[in-house]
PDB file of N, CA, C and O in Angstrom, chain B, residues numbered from 101:
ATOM      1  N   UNK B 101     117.280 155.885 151.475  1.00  0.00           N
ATOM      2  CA  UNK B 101     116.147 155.118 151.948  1.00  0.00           C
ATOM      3  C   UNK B 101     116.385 154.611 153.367  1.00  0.00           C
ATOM      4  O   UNK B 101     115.465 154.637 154.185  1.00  0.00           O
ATOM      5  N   UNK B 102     117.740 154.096 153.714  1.00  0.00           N
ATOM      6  CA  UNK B 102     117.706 153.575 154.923  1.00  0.00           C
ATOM      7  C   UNK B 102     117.950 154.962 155.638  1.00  0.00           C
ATOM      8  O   UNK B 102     116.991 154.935 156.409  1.00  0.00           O
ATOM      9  N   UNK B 103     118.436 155.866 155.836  1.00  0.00           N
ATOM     10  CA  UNK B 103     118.211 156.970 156.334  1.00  0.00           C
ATOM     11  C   UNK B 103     116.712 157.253 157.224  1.00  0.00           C
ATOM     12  O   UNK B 103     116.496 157.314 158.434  1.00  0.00           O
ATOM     13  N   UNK B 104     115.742 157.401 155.929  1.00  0.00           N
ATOM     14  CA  UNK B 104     114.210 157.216 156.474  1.00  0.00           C
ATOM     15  C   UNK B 104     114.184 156.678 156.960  1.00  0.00           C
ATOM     16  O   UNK B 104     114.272 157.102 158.112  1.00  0.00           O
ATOM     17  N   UNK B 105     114.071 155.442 156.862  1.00  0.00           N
ATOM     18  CA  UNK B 105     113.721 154.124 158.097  1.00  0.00           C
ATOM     19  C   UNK B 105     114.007 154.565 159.160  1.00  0.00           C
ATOM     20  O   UNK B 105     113.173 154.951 159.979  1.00  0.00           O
ATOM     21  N   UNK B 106     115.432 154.584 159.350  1.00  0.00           N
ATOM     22  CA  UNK B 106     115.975 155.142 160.455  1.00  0.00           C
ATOM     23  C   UNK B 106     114.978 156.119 161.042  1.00  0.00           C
ATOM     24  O   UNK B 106     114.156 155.925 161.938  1.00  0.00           O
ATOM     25  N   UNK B 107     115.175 156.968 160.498  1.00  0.00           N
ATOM     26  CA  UNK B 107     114.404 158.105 161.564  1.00  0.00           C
ATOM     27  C   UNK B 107     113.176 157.307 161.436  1.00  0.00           C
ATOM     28  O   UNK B 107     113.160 156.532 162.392  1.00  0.00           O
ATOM     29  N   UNK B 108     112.236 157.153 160.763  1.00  0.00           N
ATOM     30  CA  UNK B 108     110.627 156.457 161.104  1.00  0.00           C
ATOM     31  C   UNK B 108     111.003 155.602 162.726  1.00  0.00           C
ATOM     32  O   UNK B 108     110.228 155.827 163.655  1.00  0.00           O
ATOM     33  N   UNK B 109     112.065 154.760 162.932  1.00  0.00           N
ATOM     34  CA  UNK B 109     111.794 154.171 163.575  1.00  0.00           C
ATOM     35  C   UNK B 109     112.346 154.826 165.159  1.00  0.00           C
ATOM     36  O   UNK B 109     111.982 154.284 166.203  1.00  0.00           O
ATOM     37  N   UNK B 110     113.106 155.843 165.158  1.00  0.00           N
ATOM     38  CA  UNK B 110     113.758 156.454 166.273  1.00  0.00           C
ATOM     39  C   UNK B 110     112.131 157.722 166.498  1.00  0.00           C
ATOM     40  O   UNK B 110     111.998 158.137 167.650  1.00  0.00           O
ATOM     41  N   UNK B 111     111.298 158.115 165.676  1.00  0.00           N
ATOM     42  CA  UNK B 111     110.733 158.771 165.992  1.00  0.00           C
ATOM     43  C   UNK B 111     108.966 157.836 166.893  1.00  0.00           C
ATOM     44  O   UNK B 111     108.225 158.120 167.834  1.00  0.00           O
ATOM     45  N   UNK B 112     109.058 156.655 165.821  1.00  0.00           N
ATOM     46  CA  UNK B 112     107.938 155.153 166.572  1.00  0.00           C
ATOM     47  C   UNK B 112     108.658 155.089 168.203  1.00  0.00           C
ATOM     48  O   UNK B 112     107.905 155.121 169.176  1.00  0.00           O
ATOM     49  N   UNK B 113     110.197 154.996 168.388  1.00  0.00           N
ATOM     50  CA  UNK B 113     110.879 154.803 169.871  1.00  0.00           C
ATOM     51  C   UNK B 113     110.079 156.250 170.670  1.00  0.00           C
ATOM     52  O   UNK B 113     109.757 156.532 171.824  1.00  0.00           O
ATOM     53  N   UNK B 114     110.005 156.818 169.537  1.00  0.00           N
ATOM     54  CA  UNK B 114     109.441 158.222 171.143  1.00  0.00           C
ATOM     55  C   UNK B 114     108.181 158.370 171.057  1.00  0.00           C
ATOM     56  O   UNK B 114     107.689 158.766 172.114  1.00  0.00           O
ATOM     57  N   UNK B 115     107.298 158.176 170.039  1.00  0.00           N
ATOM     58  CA  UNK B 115     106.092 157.991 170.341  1.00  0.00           C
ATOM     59  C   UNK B 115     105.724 156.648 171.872  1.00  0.00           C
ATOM     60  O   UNK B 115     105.134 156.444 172.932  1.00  0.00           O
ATOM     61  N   UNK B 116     106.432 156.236 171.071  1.00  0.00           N
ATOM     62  CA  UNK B 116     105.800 154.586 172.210  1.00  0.00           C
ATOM     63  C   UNK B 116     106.804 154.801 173.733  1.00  0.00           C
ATOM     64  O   UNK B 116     106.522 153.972 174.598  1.00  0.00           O
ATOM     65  N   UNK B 117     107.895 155.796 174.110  1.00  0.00           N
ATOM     66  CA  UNK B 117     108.018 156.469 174.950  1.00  0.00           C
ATOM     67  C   UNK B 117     107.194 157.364 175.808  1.00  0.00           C
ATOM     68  O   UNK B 117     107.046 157.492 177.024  1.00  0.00           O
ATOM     69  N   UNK B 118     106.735 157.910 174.801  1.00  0.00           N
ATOM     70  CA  UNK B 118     105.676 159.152 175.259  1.00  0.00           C
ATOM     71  C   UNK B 118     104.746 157.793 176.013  1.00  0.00           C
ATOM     72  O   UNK B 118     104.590 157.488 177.195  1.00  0.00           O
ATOM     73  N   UNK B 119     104.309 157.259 174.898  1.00  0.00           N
ATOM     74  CA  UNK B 119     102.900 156.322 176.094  1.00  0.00           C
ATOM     75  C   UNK B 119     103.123 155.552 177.080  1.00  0.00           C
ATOM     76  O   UNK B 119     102.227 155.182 177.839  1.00  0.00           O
ATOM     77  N   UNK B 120     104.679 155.122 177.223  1.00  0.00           N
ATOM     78  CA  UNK B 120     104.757 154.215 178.292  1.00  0.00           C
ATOM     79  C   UNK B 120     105.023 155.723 179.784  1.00  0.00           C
ATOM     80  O   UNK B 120     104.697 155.671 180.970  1.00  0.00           O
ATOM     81  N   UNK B 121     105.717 156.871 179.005  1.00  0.00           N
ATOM     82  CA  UNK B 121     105.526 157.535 180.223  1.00  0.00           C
ATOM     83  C   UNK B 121     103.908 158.136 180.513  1.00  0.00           C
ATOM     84  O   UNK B 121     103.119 157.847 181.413  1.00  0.00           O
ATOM     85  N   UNK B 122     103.849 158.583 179.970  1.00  0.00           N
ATOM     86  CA  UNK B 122     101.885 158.544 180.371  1.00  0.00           C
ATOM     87  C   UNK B 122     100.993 157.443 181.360  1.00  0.00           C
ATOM     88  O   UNK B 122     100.143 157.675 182.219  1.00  0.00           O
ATOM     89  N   UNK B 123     101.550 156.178 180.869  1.00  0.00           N
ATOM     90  CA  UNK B 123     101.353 155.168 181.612  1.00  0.00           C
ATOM     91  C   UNK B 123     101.710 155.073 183.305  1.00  0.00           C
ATOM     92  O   UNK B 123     100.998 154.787 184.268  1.00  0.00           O
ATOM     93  N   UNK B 124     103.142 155.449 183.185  1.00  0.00           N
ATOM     94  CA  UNK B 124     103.729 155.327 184.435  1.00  0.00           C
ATOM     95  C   UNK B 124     103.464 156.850 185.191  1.00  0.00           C
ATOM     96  O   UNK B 124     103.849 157.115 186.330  1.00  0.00           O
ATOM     97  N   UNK B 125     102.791 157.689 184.380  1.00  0.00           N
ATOM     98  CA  UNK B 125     102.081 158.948 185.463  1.00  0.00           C
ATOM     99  C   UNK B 125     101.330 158.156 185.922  1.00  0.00           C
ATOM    100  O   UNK B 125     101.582 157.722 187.046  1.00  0.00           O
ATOM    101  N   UNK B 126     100.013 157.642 185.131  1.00  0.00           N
ATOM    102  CA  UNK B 126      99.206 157.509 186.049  1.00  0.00           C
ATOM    103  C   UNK B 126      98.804 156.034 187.115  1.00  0.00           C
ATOM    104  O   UNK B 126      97.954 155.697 187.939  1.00  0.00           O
ATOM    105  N   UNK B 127      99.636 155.668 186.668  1.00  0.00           N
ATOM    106  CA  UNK B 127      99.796 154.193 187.261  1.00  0.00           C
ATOM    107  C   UNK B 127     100.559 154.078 188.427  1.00  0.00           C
ATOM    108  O   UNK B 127     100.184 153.388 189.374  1.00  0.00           O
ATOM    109  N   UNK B 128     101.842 154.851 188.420  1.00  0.00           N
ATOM    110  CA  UNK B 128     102.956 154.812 189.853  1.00  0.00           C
ATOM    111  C   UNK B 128     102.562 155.335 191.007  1.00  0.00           C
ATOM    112  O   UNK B 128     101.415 155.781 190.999  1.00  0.00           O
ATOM    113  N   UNK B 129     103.173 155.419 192.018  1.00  0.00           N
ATOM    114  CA  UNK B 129     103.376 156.249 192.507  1.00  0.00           C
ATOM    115  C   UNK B 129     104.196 157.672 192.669  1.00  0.00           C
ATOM    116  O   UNK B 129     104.541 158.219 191.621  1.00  0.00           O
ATOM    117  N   UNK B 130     104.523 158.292 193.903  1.00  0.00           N
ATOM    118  CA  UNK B 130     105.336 159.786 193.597  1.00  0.00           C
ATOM    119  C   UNK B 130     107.124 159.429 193.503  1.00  0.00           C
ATOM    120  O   UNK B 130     108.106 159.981 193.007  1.00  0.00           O
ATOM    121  N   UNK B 131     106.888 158.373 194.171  1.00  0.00           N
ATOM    122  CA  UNK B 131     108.554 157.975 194.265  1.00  0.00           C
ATOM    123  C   UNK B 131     109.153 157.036 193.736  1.00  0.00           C
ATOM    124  O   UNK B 131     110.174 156.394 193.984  1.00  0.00           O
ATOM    125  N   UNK B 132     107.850 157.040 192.437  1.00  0.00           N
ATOM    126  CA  UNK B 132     108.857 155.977 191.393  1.00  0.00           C
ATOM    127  C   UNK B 132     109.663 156.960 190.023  1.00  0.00           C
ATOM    128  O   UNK B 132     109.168 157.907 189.412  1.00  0.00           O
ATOM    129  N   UNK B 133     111.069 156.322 189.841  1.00  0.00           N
ATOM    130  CA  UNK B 133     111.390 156.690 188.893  1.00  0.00           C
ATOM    131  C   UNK B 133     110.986 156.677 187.613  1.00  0.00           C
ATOM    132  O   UNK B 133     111.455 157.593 186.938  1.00  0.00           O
ATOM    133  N   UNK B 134     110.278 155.945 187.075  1.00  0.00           N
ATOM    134  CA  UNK B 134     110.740 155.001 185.643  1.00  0.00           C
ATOM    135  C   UNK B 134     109.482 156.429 184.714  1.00  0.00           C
ATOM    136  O   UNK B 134     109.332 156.574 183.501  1.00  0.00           O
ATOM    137  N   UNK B 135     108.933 157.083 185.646  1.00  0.00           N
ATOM    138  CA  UNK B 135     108.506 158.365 184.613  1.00  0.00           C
ATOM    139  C   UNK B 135     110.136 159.649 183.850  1.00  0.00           C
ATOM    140  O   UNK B 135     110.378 160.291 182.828  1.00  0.00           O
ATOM    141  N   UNK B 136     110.845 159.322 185.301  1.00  0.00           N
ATOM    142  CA  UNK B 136     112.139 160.187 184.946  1.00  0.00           C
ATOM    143  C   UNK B 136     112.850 159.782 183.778  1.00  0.00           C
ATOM    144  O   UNK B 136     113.313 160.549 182.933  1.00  0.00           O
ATOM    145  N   UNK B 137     112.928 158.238 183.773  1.00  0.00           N
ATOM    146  CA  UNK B 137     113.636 157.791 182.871  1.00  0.00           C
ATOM    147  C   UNK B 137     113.014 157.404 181.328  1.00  0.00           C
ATOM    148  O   UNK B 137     113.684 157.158 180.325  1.00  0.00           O
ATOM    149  N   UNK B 138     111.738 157.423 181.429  1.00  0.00           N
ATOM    150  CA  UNK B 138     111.127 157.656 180.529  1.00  0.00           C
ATOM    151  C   UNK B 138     111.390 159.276 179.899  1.00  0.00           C
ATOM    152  O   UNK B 138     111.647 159.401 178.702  1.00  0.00           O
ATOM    153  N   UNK B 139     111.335 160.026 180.459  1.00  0.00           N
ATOM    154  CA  UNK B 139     111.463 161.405 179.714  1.00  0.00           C
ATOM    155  C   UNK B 139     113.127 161.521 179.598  1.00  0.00           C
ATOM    156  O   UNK B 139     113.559 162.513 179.011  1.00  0.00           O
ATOM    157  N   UNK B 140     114.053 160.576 180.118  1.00  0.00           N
ATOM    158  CA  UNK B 140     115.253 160.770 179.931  1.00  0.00           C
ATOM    159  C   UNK B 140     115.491 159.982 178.052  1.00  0.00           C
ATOM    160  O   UNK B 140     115.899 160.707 177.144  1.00  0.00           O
ATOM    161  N   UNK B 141     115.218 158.779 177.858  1.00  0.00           N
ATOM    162  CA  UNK B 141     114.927 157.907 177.015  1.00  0.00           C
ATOM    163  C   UNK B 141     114.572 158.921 175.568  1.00  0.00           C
ATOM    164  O   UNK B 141     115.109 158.840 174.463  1.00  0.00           O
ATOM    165  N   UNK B 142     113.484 159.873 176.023  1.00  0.00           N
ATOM    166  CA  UNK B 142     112.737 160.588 174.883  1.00  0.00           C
ATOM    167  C   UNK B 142     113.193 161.582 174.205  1.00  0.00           C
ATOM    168  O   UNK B 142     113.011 161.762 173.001  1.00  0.00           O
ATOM    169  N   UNK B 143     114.223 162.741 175.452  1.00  0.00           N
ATOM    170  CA  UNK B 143     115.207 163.402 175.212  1.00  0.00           C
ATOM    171  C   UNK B 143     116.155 162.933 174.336  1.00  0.00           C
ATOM    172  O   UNK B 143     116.310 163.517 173.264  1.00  0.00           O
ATOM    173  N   UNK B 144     116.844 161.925 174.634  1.00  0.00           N
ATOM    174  CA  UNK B 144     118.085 161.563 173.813  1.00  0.00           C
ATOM    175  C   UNK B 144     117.396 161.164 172.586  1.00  0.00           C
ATOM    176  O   UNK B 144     117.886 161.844 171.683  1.00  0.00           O
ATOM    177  N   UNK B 145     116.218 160.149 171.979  1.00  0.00           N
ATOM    178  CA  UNK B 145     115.624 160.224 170.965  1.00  0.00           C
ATOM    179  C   UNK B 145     115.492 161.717 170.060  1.00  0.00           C
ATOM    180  O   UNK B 145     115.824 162.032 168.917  1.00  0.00           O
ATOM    181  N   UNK B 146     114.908 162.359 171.066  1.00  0.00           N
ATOM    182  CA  UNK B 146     114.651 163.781 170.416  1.00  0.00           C
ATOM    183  C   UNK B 146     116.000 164.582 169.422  1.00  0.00           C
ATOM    184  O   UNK B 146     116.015 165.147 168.329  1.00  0.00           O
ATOM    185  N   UNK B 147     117.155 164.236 170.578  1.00  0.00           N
ATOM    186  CA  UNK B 147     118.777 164.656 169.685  1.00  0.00           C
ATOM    187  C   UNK B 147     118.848 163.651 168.750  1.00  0.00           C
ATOM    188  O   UNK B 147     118.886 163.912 167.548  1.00  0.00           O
ATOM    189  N   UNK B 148     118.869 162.617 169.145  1.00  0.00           N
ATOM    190  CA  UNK B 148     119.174 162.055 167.976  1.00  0.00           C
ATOM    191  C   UNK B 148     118.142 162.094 166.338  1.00  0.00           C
ATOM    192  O   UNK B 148     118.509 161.963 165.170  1.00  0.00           O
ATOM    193  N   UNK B 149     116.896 162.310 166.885  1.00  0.00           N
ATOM    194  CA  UNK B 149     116.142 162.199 165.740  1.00  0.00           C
ATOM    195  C   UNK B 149     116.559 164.068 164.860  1.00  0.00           C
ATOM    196  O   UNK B 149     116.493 164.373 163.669  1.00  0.00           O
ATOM    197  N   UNK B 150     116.880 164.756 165.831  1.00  0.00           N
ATOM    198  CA  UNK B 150     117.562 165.973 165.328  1.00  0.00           C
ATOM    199  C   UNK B 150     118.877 165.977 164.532  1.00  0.00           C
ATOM    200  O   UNK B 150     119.171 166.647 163.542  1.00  0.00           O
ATOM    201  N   UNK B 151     119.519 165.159 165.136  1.00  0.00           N
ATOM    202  CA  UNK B 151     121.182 165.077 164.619  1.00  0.00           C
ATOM    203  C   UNK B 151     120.699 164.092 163.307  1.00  0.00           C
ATOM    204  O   UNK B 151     121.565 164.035 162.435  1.00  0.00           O
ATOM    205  N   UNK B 152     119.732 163.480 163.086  1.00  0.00           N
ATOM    206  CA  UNK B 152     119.816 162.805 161.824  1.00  0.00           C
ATOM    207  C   UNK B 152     119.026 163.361 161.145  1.00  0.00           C
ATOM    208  O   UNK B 152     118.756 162.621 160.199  1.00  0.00           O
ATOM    209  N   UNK B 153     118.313 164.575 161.080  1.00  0.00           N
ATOM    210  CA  UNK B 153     117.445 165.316 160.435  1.00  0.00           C
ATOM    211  C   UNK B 153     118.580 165.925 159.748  1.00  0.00           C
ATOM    212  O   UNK B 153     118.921 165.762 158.577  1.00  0.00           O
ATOM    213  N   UNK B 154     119.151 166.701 160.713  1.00  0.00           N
ATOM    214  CA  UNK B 154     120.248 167.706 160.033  1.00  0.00           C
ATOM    215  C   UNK B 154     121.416 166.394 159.160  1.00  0.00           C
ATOM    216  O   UNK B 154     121.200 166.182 157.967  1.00  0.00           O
ATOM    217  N   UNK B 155     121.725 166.188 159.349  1.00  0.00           N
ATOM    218  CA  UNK B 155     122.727 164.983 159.098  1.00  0.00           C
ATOM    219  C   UNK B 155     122.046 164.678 157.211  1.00  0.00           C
ATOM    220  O   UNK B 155     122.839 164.567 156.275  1.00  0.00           O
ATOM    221  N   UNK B 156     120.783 164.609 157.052  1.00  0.00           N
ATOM    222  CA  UNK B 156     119.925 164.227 156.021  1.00  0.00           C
ATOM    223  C   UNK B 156     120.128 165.178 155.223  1.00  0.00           C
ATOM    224  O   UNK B 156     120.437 164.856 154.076  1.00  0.00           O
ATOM    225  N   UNK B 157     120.051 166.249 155.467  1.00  0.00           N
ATOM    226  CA  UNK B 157     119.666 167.508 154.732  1.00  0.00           C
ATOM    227  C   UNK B 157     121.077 167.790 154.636  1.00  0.00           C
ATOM    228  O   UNK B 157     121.299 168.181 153.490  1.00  0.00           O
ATOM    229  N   UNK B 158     122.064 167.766 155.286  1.00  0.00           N
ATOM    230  CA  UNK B 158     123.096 168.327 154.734  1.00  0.00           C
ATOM    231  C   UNK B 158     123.941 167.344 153.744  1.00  0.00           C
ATOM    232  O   UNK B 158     124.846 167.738 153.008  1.00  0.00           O
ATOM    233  N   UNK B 159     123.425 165.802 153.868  1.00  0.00           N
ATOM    234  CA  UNK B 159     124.098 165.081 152.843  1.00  0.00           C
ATOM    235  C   UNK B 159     123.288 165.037 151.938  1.00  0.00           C
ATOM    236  O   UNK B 159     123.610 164.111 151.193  1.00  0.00           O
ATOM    237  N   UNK B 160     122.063 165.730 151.458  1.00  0.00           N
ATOM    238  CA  UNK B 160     121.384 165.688 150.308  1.00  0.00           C
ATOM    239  C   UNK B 160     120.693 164.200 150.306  1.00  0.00           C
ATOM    240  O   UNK B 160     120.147 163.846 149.262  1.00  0.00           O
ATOM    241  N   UNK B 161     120.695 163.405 151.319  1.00  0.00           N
ATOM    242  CA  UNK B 161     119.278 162.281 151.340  1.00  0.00           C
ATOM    243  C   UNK B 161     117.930 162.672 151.700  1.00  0.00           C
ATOM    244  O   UNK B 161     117.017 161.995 151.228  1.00  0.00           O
ATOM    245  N   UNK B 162     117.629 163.722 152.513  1.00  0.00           N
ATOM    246  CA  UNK B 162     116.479 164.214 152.657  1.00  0.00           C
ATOM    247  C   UNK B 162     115.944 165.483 151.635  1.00  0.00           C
ATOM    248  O   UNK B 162     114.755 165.603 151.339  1.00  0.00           O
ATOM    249  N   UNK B 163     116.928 166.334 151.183  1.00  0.00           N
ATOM    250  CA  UNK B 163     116.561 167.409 150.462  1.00  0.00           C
ATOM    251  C   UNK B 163     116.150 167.130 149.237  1.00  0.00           C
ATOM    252  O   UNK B 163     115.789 168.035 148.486  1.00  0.00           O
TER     253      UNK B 163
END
């Protein structure tokens, strides 16, 4: 169960990533970072929400 959570809430971190970078497209300018680091933020979510997918399934909490 806490497994789930877990991921529910690392996958809520990249949704609400995704919108704050959306935000900062259209809101910044060309020479602001914080869109870079927004898609940097989402990436590492993305492994991690991967490494605990697999992680699930191979300890038999998700399967």
């Amino acid at each position: 169960m806490f497994l789930q959570l877990l991921i529910a809430a690392v996958f809520l971190a990249m949704v609400i990533s995704l919108a704050a970078g959306a935000g900062f497209m259209l809101r910044d300018k060309s020479s602001s970072r914080r869109l870079l680091i927004s898609l940097k933020w989402r990436i590492s979510l993305a492994c991690l929400l991967m490494a605990l997918i697999i992680f699930g399934f191979w300890s038999g909490e998700l399967g």
